[in-house]
N, C-alpha and C positions, 0 to 999 in steps of 0.2 A: 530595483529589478522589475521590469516588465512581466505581464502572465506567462508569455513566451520564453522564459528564462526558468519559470517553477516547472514549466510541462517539460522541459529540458531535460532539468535537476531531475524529476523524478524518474525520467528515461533512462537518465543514467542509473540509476539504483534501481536494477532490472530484478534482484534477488530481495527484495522489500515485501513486504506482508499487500501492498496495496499493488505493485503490479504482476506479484505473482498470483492473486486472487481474479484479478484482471486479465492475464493472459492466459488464466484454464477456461473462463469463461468466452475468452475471445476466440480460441483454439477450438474449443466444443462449436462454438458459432461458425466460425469457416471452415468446416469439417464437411457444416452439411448444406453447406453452398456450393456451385459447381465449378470447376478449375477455376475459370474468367468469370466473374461476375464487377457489375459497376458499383463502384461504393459512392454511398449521397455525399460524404465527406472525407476529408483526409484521418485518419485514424492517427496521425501524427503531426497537428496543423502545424505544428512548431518547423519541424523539417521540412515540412512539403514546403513552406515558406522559403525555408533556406535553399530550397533545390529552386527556386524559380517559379511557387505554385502563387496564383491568385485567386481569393475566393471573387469572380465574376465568371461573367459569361463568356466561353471559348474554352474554358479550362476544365479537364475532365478526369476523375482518379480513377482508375481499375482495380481490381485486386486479384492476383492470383495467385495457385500453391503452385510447388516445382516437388518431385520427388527429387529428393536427397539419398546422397550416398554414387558412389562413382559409376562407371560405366563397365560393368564385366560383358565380359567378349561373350557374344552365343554360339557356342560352339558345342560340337558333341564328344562327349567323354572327355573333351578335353584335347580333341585332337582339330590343333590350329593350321595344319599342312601349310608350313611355311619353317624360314629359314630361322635356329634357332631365336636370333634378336625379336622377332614378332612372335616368341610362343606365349607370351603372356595372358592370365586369364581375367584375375582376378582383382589385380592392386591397378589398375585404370583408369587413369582420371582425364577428366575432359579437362580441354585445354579453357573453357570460357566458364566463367563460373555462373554459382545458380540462377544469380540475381540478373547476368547477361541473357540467362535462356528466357527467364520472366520478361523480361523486356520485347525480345523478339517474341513470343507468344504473341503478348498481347497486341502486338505491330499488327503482325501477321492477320488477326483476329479483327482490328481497328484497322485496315487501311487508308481510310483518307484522311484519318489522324496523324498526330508527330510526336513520338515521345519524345520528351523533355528529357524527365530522370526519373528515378526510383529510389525505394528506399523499402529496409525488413522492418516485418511487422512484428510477425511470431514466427515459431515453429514448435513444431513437435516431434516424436520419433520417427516419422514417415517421410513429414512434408516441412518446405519452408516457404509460408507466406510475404508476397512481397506488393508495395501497393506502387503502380506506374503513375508519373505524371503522364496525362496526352493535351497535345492541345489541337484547335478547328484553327485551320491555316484559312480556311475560306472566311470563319466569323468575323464582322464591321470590326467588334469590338478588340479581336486581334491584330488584324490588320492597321486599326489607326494608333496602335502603342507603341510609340517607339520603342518601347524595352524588350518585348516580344515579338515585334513583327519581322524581325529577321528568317526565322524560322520559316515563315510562308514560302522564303524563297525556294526553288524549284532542288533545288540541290541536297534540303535538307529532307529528299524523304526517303524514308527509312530509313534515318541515322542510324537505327538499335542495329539493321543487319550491315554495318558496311563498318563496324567498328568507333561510333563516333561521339557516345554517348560515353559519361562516366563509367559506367560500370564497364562497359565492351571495351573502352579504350586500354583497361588495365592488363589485359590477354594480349594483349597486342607487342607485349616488352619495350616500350617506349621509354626516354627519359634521358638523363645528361649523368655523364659520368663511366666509370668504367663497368658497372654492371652491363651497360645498355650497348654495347656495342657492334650487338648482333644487326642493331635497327636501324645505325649512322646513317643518312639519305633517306630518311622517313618510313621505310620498313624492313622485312627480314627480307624479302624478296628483290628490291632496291639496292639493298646492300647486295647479296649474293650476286644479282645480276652486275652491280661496278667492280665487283674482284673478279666475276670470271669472264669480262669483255674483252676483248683484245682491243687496244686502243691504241695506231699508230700515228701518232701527232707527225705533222709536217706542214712547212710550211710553205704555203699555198699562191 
């Protein structure tokens, strides 16, 4: 086994004497850092690995918290002034999960970066830490890799807000099989639009 296989191993054994010592002290440490701050390294080289990271030049980690816990309606006393199906206040959950919202943040934040992918770090009772891959579409050293240099192209910017990245793509209900059949024709809207087109074939 390679070192990258032990830092795995012990990721997985997240309730262990060494990374629960390691994640109070890592959680006190991003507490009193600011939402977006840039980390010097990946705090998980193992994974950043697996997601596509290199340690050279053009590639850059971020880290940031997301508050946790759903989305209650702001509303007063509780009065939603709509039709009962919309009075709900409390049990709402967004549709994109936290690790998506982390992602568009730090886009948002980074513009003329591209994230790659991400992956969690910690959390705690408030917040959940999540560390973004980004990469420099303009850096020599991205541009002459072939393994990476797709990305430059004009199409992939800001994949996080258009759905395109792991985490965003999961919101999305994509997939094969009977679950998925809201999305047949590559989205829900796709779909919707070929059931309700009127489409009178004839031959021309």
């Amino acid at each position: 086994m390679g070192a990258y296989k032990y830092v795995q191993e012990l990721w997985r054994k997240k309730q262990s004497d060494v990374m629960r010592f390691l994640f109070r002290v890592r959680r006190w440490q991003y507490r009193q850092m600011s939402a977006i701050h840039r980390a010097p390294r990946p705090t998980r080289p193992d994974k950043a690995k697996r997601l596509g990271y290199k340690a050279k030049q053009g590639f850059v980690i971020y880290r940031v918290r997301v508050k946790r816990g759903g989305r209650k309606k702001q509303c007063i006393k509780g009065q939603t002034y709509g039709k009962p199906v919309n009075q709900g206040v409390n049990e709402l959950k967004f549709a994109k999960s936290h690790q998506a919202i982390a992602e568009g943040r730090v886009g948002r934040r980074c513009g003329g970066l591209r994230v790659l992918n991400s992956y969690w770090v910690a959390q705690d009772s408030k917040y959940k830490y999540f560390e973004v891959i980004l990469v420099d579409p303009f850096h020599k050293a991205i541009r002459r890799d072939p393994e990476i240099q797709w990305i430059c192209n004009p199409v992939h910017k800001h994949r996080e807000m258009r759905g395109l990245t792991a985490a965003t793509k999961k919101s999305r209900g994509l997939g094969k099989g009977h679950k998925f059949h809201n999305t047949i024709g590559g989205s829900r809207r796709a779909c919707w639009k070929r059931r309700n087109t009127l489409s009178l074939k004839r031959y021309r």
